[in-house]
C-alpha positions as semicolon CSV with decimal commas, in nm:
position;residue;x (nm);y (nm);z (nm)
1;X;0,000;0,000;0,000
2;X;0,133;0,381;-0,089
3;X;0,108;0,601;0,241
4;X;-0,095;0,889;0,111
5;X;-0,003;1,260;0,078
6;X;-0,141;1,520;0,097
7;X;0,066;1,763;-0,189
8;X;-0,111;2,066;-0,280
9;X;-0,251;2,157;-0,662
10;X;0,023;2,337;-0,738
11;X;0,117;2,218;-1,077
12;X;0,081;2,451;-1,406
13;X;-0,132;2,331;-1,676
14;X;0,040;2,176;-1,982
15;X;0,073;2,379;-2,253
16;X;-0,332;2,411;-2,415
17;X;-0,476;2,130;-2,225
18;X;-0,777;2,052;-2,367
19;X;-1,088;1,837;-2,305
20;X;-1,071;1,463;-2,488
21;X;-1,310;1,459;-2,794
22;X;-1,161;1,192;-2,970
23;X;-1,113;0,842;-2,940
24;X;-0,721;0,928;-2,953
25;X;-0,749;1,207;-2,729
26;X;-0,933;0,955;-2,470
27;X;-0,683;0,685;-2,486
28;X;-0,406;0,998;-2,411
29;X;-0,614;1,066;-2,109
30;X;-0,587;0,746;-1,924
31;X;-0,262;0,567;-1,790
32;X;-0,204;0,233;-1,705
33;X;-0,069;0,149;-1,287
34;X;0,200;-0,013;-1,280
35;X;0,471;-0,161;-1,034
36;X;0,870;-0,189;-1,138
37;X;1,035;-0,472;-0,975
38;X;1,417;-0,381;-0,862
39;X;1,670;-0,455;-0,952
40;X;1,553;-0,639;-1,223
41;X;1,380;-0,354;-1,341
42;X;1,045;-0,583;-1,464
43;X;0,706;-0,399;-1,503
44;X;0,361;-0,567;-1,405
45;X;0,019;-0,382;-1,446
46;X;-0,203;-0,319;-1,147
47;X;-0,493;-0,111;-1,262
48;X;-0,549;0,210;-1,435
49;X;-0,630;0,548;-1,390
50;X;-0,736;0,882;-1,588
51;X;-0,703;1,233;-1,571
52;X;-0,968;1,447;-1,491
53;X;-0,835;1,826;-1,480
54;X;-0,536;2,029;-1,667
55;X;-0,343;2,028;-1,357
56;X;-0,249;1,651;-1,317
57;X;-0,521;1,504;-1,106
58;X;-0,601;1,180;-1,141
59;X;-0,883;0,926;-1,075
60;X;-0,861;0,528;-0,979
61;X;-0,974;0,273;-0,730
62;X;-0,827;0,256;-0,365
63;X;-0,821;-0,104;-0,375
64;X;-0,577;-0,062;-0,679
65;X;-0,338;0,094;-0,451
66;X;-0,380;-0,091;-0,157
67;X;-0,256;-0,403;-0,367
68;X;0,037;-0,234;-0,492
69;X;0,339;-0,440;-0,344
70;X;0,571;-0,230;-0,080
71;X;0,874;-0,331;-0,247
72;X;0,802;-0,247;-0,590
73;X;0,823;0,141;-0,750
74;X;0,449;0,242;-0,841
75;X;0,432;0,427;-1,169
76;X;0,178;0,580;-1,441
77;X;0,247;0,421;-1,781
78;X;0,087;0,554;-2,074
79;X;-0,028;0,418;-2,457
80;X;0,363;0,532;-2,580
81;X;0,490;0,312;-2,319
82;X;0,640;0,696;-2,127
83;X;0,606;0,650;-1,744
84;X;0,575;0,908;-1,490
85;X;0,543;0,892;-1,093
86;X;0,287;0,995;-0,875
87;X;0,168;1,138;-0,556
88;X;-0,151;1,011;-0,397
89;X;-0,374;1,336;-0,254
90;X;-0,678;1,136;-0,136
91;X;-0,795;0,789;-0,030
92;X;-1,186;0,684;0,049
93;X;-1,194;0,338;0,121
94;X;-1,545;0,338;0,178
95;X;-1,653;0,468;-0,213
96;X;-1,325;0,264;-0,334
97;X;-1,201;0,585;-0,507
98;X;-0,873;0,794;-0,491
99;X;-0,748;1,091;-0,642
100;X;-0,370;1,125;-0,768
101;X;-0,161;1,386;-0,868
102;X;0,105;1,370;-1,128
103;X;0,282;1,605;-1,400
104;X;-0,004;1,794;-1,626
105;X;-0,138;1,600;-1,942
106;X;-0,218;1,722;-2,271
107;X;-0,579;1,606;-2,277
108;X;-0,818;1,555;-1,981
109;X;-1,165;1,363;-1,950
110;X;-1,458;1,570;-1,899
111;X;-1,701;1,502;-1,607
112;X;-2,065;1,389;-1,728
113;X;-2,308;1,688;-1,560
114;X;-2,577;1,390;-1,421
115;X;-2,458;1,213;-1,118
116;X;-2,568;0,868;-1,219
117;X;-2,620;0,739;-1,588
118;X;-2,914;0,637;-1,731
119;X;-3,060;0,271;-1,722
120;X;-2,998;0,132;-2,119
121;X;-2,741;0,398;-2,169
122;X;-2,487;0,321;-2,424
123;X;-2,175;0,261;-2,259
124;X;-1,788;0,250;-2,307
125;X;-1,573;0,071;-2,070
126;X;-1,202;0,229;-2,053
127;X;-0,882;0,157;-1,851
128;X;-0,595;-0,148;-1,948
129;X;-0,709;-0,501;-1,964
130;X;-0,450;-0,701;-1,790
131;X;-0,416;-0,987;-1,959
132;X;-0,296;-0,867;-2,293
133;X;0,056;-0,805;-2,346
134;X;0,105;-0,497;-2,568
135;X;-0,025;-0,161;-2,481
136;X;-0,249;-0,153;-2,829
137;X;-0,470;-0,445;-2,725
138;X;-0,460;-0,368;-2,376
139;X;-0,612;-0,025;-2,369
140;X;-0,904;-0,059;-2,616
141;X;-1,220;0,042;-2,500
142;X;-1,495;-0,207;-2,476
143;X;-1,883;-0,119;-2,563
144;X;-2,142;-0,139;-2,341
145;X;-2,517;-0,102;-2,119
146;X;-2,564;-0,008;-1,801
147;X;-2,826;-0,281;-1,702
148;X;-2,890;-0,178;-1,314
149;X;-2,844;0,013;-0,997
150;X;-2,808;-0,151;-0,612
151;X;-2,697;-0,053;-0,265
152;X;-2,386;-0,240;-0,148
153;X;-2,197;-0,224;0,205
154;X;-1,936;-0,009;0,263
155;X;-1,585;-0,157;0,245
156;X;-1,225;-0,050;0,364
157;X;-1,308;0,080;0,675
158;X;-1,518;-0,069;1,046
159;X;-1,800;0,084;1,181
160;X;-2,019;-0,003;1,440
161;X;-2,360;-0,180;1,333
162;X;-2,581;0,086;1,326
163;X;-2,361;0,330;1,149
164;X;-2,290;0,139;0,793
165;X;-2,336;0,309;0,495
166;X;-2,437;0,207;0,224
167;X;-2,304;0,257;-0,142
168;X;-2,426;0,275;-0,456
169;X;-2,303;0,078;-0,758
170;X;-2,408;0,095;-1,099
171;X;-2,408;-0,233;-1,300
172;X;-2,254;-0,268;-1,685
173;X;-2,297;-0,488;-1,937
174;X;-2,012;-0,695;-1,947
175;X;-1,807;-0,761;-1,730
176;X;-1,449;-0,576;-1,741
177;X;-1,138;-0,714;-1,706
178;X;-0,970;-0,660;-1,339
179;X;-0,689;-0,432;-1,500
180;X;-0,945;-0,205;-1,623
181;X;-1,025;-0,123;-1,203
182;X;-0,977;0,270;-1,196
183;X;-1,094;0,333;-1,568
184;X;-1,296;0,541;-1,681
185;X;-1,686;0,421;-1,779
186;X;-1,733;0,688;-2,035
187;X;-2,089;0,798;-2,237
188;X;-2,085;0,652;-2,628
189;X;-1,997;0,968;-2,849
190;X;-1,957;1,279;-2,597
191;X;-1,676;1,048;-2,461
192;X;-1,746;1,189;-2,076
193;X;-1,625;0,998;-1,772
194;X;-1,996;0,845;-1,629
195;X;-1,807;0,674;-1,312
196;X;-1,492;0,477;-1,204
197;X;-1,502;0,099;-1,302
198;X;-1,454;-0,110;-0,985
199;X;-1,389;-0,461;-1,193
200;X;-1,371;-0,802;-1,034
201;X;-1,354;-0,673;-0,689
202;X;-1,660;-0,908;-0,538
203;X;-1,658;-1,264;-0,573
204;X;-2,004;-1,299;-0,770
205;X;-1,881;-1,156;-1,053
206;X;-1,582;-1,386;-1,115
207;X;-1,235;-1,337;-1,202
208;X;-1,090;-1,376;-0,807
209;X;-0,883;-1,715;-0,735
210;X;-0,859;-1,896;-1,106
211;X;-1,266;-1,864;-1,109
212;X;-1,445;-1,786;-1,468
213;X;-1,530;-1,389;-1,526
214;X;-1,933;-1,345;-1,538
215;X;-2,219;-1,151;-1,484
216;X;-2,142;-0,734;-1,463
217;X;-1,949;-0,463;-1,443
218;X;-1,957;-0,254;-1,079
219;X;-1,910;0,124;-1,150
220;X;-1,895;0,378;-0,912
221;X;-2,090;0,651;-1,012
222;X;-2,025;1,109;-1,031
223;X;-2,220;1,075;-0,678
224;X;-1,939;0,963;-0,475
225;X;-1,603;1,120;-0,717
226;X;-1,740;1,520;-0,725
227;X;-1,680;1,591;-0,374
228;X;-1,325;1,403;-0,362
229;X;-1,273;1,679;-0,637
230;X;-1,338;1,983;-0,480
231;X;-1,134;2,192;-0,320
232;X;-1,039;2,222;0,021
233;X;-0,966;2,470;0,248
């Protein structure tokens, strides 16, 4: 796990940031998290992330960094195979989100304006499928329909009985691969990020100890992300 810290916003934009429009400009706006193994210096994906401002900031899941290993480097690795570090600002284990900072990018993903999507909505699923090998297959974005809505427990953090919150999650058709945790679920043809995809965490949807991948995709929704975003005094 990365000890988090708190670094202030500090960082000047790049030069013209802009908004992601295109498919191109998307895949520029999301990095891949990855550990380096010294000395020998070997690389192994852990989840992704994507930026959501000019300055640097970052999105992904907590889990992603609590599984990080202690002994290996943690790094942002992007489609042109360029890696940059990081700094982690902000951690809520409950929502399963957290917010990183890193150097400025050229293109950012824009924020959908509804808090939740839409039942049916078309869908794209982004962030790095682990499995694949190269960078090109690994980071293509996947089409999709959000089927559903529930309530689950919080996680991360103990609380007496009466005081458990509850969270909601927003179901996608299909299921995403468990690299893709911290990606962006984006809306088909505006390309805005609609939630954080939180793939493969539970056990009914597959994918943990050897088991077959099934049923959905669990996607934290705008609800929970806005106010991790704001900022404070």
């Amino acid at each position: 796990m990365i000890a988090a810290l708190l670094v202030a916003s500090l960082a000047s934009p790049a030069p013209d940031p802009r908004a992601a429009r295109t498919l191109a400009e998307v895949e520029e706006a999301q990095a891949q998290v990855v550990t380096v193994r010294r000395p020998e210096g070997t690389t192994t994906a852990r989840g992704s992330a994507f930026f959501v401002d000019p300055y640097g900031h970052l999105v992904t899941c907590a889990h992603v960094l609590d599984h990080l290993p202690k002994d290996e480097a943690p790094r942002l690795r992007f489609r042109d195979g360029r890696e940059r570090r990081f700094s982690v600002v902000t951690v809520d284990r409950e929502t399963d989100l957290a917010v990183l900072l890193s150097d400025p990018p050229a293109h950012f993903l824009t924020l959908a304006e509804d808090a939740m999507p839409s039942i049916g909505q078309a869908v794209l699923l982004g962030g790095f499928a682990a499995r694949p090998s190269d960078l090109e297959t690994a980071r293509r974005l996947t089409p999709g329909t959000v089927v559903s809505r529930e309530r689950r427990w919080a996680t991360g953090v103990r609380r007496t009985v009466g005081s458990r919150r509850r969270i909601v999650t927003v179901k996608v058709d299909p299921i995403a691969d468990a690299g893709q945790s911290g990606g962006p679920l984006l809306a088909e043809g505006t390309f805005e990020a609609l939630g954080v995809l939180r793939a493969n965490l539970e056990s009914a949807t597959g994918g943990l100890g050897g088991t077959p991948r099934k049923g959905y995709s669990a996607v934290i929704p705008l609800l929970y992300l806005r106010p991790l975003l704001e900022p404070k005094d």
